[in-house]
C-alpha positions in Angstrom: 43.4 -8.8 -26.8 40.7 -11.0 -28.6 37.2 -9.1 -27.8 33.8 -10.5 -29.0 31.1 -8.0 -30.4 28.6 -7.1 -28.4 25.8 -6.0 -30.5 22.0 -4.6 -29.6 19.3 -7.2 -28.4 16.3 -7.3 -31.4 13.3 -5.4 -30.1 10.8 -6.9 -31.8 12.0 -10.8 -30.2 14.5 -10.2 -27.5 15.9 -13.8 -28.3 18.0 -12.4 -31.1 20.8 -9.7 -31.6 20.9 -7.3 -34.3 23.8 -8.1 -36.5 25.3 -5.6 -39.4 24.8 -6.1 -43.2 27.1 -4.2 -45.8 26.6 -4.5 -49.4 28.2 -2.7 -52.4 26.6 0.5 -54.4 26.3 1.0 -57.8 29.4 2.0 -58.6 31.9 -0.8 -56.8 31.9 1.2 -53.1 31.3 -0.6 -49.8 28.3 0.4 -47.9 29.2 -0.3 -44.1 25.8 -1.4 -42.2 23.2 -1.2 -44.7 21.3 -3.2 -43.2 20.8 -5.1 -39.5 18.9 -7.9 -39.2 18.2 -9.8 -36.2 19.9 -13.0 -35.7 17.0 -15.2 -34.6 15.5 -16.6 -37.9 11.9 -17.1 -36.4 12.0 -13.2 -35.8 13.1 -11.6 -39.2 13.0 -8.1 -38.2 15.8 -5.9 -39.9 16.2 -2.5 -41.0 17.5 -1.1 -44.1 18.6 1.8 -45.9 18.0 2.8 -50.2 18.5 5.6 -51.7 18.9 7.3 -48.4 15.0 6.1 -47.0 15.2 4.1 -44.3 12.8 0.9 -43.8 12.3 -1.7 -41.4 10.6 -5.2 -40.7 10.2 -5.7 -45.0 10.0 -9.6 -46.0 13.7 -11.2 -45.8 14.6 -13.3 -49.0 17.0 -14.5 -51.0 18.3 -12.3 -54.2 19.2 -14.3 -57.1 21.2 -11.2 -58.8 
């Protein structure tokens, strides 16, 4: 059975959803959902954890690393 996502309507826009982020830590292990970010680019709201401190609606851009 092929089901779609459903995932949570942005908040801040209600035009967008709020779609999961993973990313790798220090060491090589996958971080599952560190971030969500809304899916409407004209919105931008996302929230975000490091180090364990959780922050929300922070400038979205690019990192060159």
């Amino acid at each position: 059975m092929d089901r779609e996502r459903e995932f949570p309507v942005c908040r801040k826009c209600d035009a967008g959803s709020m779609v999961p982020l993973s990313d790798y830590g220090r060491e090589g292990a996958t971080i599952m959902y560190k971030a969500w970010v809304c899916s409407n680019p004209d919105c931008g709201f996302n929230i975000r954890i490091d180090n364990g401190e959780i922050s929300f609606g922070r400038q979205i851009q690019q990192s060159f690393k």
